[in-house]
N, C-alpha and C positions, 0 to 999 in steps of 0.2 A: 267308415263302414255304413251299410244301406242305412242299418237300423237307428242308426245318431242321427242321420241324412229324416230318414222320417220324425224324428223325437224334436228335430230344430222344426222341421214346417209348421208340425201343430201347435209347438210353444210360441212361435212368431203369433200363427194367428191367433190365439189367447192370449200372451201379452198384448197384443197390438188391437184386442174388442175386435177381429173377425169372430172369433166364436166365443161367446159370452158362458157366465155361469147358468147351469140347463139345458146348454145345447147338449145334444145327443149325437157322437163323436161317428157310434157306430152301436148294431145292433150285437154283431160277433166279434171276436178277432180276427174269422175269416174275412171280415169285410173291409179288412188295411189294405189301404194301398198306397203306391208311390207317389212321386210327382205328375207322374203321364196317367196316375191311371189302371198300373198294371198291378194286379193282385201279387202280394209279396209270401213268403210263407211263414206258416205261424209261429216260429221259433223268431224270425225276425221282427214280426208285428208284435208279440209278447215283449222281446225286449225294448223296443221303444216307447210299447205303455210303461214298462217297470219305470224306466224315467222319470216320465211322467206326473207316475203315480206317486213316485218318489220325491217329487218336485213339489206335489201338493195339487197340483194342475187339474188330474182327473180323477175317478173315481167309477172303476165297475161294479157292475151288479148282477150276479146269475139272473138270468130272464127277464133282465131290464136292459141291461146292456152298459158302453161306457157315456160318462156323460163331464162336461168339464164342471168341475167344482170351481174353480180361482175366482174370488173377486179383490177387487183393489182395495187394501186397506191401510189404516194409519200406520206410519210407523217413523221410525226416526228418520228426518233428511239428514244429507251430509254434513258435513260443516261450511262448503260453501254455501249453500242451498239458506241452510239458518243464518249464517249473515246477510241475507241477502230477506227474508222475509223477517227479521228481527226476532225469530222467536222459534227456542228451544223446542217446543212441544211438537208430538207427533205430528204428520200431516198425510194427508192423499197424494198415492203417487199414481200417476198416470202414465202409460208408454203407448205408444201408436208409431206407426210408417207414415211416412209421407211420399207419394208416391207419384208419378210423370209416367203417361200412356201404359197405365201397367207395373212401369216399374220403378220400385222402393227405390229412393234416392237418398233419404235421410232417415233416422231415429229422434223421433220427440220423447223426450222426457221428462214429464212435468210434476210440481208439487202445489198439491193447493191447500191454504191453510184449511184445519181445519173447521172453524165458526163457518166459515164458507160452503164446504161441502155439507154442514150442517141444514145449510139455507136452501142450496141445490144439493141432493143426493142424487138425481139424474146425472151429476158430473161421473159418476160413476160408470155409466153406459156411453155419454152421447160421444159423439166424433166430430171432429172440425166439419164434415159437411153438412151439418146443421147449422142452419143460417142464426150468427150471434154465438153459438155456442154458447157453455153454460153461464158465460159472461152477459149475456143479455138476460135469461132467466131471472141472475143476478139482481139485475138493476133494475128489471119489470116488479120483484117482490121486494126489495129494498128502497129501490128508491134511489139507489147511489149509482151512479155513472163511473165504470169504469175507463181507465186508459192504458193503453201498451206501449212501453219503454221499450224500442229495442237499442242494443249493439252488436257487432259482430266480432270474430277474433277467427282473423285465416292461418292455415298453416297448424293447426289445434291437434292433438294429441287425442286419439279416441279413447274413451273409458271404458270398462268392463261393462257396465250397462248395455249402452249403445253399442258396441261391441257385439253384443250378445241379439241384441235386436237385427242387426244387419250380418249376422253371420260370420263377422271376419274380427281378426287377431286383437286384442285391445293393445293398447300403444303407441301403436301407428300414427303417423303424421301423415301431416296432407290434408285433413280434414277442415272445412269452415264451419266453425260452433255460431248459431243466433240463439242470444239469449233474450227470451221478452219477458217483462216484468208488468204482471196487471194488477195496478193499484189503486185507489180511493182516491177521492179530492185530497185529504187528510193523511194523503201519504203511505198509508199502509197499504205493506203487500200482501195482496191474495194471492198470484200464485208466480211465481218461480218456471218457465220453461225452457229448457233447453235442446234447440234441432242440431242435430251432427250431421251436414251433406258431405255424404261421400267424397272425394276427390276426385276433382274435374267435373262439377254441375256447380251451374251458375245460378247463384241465390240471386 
C-alpha cells in the first residue's frame, strides 16, 4: 500500500542520519509526497505519519509543522554483539546505507560502546564520509589508536534489522555479512559493525 511505501522512505532516511533529530519533515500534511514527487492525498499522508509517529520517529505540531524527533540511543546489544565487545551494558546503536552511484547496496549496523560515545557524542550524527570518522576524533582526544579487525561470512542469512533498513524479507539468504571490530592497543572493543550486501555486489 502507497502509504507503508511512504512510511519505509522516511524511516530509511532517519534510521540511516539522512534526516536527523530537528529536521523539519514538512510544514503540512498537504505537503507529503511520494517517491517522484507527486503530491499524495491526505488520508494517505496521515497514515504514514501515524507510523511514524507511532514508531517514536516524528512528531507534529499545529503551526509548526512535522519534525523528526529519533535520536540514537543506548540500549541493550544483542547477545552476539556483547560477546564480541565483552560487555553486558547498554551501547549506541548506529544504522546507515551504504551505497554505489546512488544506490543502497548494503545495511551497516553498528554498536559502539558506551565510554566511547561518551568521549565522541558527534558519533551520534557523523557518517563514514567524514574523513576518520568518529574513530579518529577518538584518538585525536585520547590519544589511543585505533584498529579495524575485519571478516567476512557469504552466503549470510539477513536479520530483521538490516532487513528493515533495505526494504526486503528478513531471512533471506544470499547475503555477504562484513563484520569489523574497532579496538584498542589493549584489546578492547569499541565498536562492533556489521554491513549486510545485498546479493550479487562485490564487497
Amino acid at each position: 500500500m502507497k502509504y507503508k511505501q511512504i512510511a519505509d522512505r522516511y524511516r530509511t532516511q532517519i534510521l540511516t542520519g539522512q534526516l536527523k533529530a530537528g529536521d523539519r519533515l514538512f510544514r503540512t500534511i498537504r505537503d507529503v509526497t511520494d517517491a517522484d514527487g507527486t503530491p499524495v492525498s491526505q488520508a494517505t499522508a496521515s497514515a504514514a505519519m501515524d507510523i511514524l509517529t507511532a514508531e517514536g520517529l516524528i512528531e507534529s505540531r499545529r503551526g509548526v509543522g512535522t519534525h523528526v524527533v529519533y535520536r540514537a540511543a543506548l540500549s541493550a546489544p544483542p547477545q552476539h554483539v556483547t560477546e564480541v565487545l565483552g560487555d553486558t551494558n547498554p551501547a549506541l546503536r548506529r544504522t546507515r546505507c551504504i551505497t554505489r552511484d546512488g544506490e543502497t547496496v548494503a545495511a551497516s549496523i553498528s554498536w559502539v560502546r558506551a565510554e566511547a560515545a561518551e568521549i565522541v557524542p558527534e558519533v551520534n550524527s557523523l557518517t563514514d564520509r567524514m574523513p576518520g570518522g568518529w574513530q579518529a576524533i577518538y584518538t585525536t582526544r585520547t590519544g589511543t589508536p585505533l584498529t579495524c579487525r575485519l571478516h567476512s561470512k557469504e552466503d549470510a542469512t539477513i536479520d530483521q534489522e538490516a532487513a528493515q533498513v533495505l526494504n526486503v524479507e528478513a531471512g533471506e539468504r544470499g547475503y555477504t555479512e562484513v563484520v569489523c571490530t574497532w579496538t584498542t592497543d589493549d584489546g578492547t572493543v569499541l565498536e562492533v559493525r556489521v554491513d549486510t550486501y545485498k546479493p550479487g555486489v562485490t564487497v
